[in-house]
C-alpha positions as MATLAB code, in Angstrom:
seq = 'XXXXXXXXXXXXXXXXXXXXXXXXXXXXXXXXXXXXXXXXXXXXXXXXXXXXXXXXXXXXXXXXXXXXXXXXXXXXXXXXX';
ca = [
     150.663   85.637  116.301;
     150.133   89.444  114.944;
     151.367   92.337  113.988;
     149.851   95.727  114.239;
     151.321   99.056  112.847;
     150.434  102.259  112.309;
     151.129  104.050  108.744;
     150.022  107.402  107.325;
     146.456  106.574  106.505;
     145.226  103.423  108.250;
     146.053  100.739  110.587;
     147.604   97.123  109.686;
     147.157   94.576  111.594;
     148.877   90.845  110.349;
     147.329   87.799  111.023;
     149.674   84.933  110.981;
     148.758   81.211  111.401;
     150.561   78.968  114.131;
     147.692   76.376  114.508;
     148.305   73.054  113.026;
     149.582   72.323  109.972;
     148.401   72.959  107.006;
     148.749   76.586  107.660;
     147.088   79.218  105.809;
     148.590   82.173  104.247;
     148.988   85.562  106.237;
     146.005   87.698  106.451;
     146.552   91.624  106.320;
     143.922   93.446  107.239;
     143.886   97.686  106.705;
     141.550   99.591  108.722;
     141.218  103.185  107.213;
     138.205  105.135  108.033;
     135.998  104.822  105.161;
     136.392  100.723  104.969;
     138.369   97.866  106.349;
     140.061   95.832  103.830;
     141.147   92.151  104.560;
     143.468   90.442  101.955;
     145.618   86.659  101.508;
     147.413   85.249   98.671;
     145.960   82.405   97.357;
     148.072   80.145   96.066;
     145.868   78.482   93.291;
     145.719   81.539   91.846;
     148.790   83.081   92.304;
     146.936   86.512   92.992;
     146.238   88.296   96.065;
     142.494   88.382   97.430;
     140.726   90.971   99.084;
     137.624   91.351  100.439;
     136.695   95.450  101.749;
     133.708   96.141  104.115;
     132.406   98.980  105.607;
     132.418  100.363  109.153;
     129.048   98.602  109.362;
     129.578   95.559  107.904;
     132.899   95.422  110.260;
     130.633   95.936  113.575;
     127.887   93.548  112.349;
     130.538   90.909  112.014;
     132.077   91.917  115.311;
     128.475   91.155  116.752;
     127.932   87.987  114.965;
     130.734   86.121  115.967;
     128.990   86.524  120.208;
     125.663   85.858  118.683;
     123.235   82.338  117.876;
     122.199   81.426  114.952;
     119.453   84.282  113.471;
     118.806   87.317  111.510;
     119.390   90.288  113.224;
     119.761   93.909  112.758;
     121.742   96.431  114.920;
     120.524   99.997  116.080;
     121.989  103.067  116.919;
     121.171  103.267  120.885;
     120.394  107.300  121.403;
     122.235  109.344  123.651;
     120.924  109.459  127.097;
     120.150  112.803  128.738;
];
């Protein structure tokens, strides 16, 4: 299940686990235009994590998850006239 909502200055969209048990923690991730942040509370730690990538880190993982195993780097196709 998800959420998704629209505030002020980004978008958050909530991640929350139905699989099996044990479930893990929600995972709230912002989208604002300069980064995406993803964060979860970790329990251990009693502290809230969070990782923040940029808009190219975001579509490189996008692309990886369709892609084999491999290095790869993703181009800017130019405009067609």
């Amino acid at each position: 299940m998800f959420s998704i909502e629209h505030e002020f200055d980004s978008t958050v969209i909530t991640l929350v686990d139905e699989g099996e048990t044990p479930l893990q923690e929600d995972v709230v991730i912002n989208s604002f235009a300069e980064c995406v942040t993803l964060e979860q509370y970790d329990a251990r730690t009693d502290t809230m994590q969070k990782i923040t990538l940029s808009p190219e880190q975001l579509r490189d993982l996008a692309a990886a998850l369709d892609l084999p195993e491999g290095v790869y780097q993703l181009r800017e196709m130019p405009p067609e006239s």
